[in-house]
N, C-alpha and C positions, 0 to 999 in steps of 0.2 A: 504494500500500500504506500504508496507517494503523498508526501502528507502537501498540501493546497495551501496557499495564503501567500503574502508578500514580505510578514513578519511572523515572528515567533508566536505571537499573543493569535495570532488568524490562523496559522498551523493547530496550535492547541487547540482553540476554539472548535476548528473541522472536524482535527481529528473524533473527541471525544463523542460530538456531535454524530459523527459516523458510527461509533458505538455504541450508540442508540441513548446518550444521556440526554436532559431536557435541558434547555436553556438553564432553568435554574439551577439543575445539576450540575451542569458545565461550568456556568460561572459562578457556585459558589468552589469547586474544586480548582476551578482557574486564580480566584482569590486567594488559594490558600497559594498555589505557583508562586504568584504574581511577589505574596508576602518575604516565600521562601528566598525569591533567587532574580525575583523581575524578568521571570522567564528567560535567563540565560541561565544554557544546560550545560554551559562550563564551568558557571560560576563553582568555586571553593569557597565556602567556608570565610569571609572575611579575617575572623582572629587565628585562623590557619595560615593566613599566607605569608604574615611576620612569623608565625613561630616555626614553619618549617621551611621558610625563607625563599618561598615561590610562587609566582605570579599565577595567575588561573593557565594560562597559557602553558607554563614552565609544568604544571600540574599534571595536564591534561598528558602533553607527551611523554612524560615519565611513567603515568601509569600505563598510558597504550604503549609503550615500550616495554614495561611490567620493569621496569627499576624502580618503583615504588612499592609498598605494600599498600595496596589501597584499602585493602578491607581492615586494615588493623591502626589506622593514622586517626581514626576519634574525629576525624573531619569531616564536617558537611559540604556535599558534595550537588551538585546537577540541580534541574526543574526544581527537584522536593527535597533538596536538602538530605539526603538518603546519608545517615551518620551512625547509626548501629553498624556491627562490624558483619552479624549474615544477612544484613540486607543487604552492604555493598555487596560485598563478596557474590549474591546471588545476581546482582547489577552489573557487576564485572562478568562473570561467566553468561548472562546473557546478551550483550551487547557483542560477547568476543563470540559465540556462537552465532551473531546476526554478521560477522565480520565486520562491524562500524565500531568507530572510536568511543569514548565511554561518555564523551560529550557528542554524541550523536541526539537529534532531540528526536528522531523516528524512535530510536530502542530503546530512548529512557521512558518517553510515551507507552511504548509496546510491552516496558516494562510494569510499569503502574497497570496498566491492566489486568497483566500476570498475577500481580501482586493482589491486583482487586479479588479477582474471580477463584482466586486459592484460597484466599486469608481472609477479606474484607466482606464477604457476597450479601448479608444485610445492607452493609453501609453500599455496595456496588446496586443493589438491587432499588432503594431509596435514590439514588442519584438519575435513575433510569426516572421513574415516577414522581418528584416532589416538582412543585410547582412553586417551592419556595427557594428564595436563594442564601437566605438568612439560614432557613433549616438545614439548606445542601452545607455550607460553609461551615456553620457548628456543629456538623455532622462529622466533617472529615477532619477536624480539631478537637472533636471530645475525649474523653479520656477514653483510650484502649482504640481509638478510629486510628483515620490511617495517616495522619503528620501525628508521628512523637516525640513531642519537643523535649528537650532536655530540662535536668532538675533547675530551678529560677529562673528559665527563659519565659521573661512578657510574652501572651498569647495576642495581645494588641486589638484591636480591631479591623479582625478581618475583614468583616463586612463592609467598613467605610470603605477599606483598599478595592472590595470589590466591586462598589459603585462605582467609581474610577475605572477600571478591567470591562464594566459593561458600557462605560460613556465609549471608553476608547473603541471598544470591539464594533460601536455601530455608529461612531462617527460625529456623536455630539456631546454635549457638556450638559 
């Protein structure tokens, strides 16, 4: 599948779309994207990049090199931030199985799905159906859903970000 759009934020948008989620679905899980990483799927981890002394750039080809350990560096990582050490790990092995880089945003995409339809299938099945965007976004942020933030990281307001994500996504303010 060839993901459509001219930016990052209209890729997501499609794709999810194509997986039969509802607008509200979509943009409350784009929200939480948006929160995570501002939809760049290279991004690392900000307080990673001083401590292990590499640009997202410097990051990305050391892992797809595999001179890093990715699954064991406690950094957040791509789209959703993926920082527990067998998510990455299962992130890395299916990206290198799709043969794209690990900042590919098709396999980090194709992997959230993976991730949904195994682990997630209430909160996947609710994203398909809610007509809410507030629900969809506190949904993928509750405790045990599928963003797990770290111990005293601000959960912020997601929802505001995602007014934003839906002005931008259809062109107005």
């Amino acid at each position: 599948m060839a993901l459509t759009g001219s930016t990052t934020r209209e890729k997501v948008y499609n794709f999810f779309k194509a997986q039969g989620l509802t607008d509200a679905g979509t943009f409350g899980l784009m929200a939480n994207i948006d929160a995570e990483s501002n939809f760049r799927p290279d991004n690392l981890q900000n307080t990673y990049e001083k401590k292990l002394g590499m640009t997202d750039a410097e990051y990305v080809a050391a892992v797809d090199a595999g001179a890093h350990d990715f699954a064991n560096d406690c950094a957040g990582f791509g789209l959703c931030q993926w920082t527990y050490w067998s998510r990455k790990k299962a992130l890395l092995d299916h990206v290198k199985g799709l043969g794209v880089s690990v900042a590919d945003t098709e396999g980090q995409l194709l992997f959230v799905v993976k991730e949904m339809v195994a682990s997630y299938v209430s909160l996947w099945q609710l994203l398909k159906t809610t007509t809410s965007i507030k629900e969809a976004s506190d949904a993928v942020r509750a405790p045990g859903g599928y963003e797990r933030q770290g111990q005293g990281t601000p959960r912020g307001d997601r929802y505001g970000v995602l007014r934003g994500t839906h002005e931008r996504q259809h062109g107005h303010r």
